[in-house]
C-alpha positions in Angstrom: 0.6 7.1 2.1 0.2 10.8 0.2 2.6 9.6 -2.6 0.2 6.3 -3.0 -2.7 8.1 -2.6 -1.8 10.6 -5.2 -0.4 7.9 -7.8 -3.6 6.2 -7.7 -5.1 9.4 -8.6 -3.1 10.1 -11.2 -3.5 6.7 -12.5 0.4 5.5 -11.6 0.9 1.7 -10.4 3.9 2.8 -8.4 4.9 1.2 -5.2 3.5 3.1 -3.4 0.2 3.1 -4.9 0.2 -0.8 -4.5 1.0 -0.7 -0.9 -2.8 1.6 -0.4 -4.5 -0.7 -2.0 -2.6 -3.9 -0.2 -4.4 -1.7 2.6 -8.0 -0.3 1.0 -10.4 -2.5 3.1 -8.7 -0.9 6.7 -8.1 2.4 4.6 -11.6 2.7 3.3 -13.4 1.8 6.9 -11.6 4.6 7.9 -12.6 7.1 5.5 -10.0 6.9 2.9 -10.9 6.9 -0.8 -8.8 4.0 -2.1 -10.1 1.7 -5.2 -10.0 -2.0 -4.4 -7.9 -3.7 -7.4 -7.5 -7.4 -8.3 -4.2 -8.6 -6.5 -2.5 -5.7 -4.9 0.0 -7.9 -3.2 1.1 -10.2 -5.8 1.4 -6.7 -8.2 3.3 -5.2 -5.3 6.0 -8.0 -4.5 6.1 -8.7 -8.9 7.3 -4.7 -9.0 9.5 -5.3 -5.6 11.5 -8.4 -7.4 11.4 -6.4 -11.0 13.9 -3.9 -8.8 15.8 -6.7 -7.2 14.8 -10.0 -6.7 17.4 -10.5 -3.5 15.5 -7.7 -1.7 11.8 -8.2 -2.6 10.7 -10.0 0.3 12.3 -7.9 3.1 11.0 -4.6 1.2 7.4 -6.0 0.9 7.5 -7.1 4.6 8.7 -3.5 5.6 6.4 -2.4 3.7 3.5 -4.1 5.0 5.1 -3.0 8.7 4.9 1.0 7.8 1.2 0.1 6.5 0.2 -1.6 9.6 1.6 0.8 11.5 0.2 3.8 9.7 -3.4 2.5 9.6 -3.2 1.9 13.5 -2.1 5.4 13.7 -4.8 6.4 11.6 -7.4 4.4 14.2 -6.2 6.4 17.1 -6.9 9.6 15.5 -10.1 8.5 13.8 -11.2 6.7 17.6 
């Protein structure tokens, strides 16, 4: 989440940067300064198939597993 956090704020679109802002509505309720974009998941699996196509859709469910999971962490600190 730092490396994301940071690539947005230097104005990167990495992968990492997508995968905050997949998450900025949960991020933001709980008090993170993340930008809502336009499509952060299509942007996010498009950069995961530019890699490699035959991996892009178990990366970007990982992915979205390490978010979940961060931003439930994140809830039981914040609680």
């Amino acid at each position: 989440m730092r490396a994301g956090l940071r690539d947005i704020e230097n104005g990167v679109e990495s992968i990492e940067a997508l995968l905050v802002q997949v998450g900025a509505p949960r991020l933001q309720a709980l008090g993170f300064d993340v930008p809502h974009t336009t499509l952060p998941e299509h942007k996010l699996y498009d950069k995961l198939a530019a890699e490699n196509p035959d991996t892009a859709h178990s990366r970007y469910n990982a992915l979205l597993r390490r978010l979940t999971s961060f931003e439930r962490a994140a809830e039981c600190v914040s609680a």
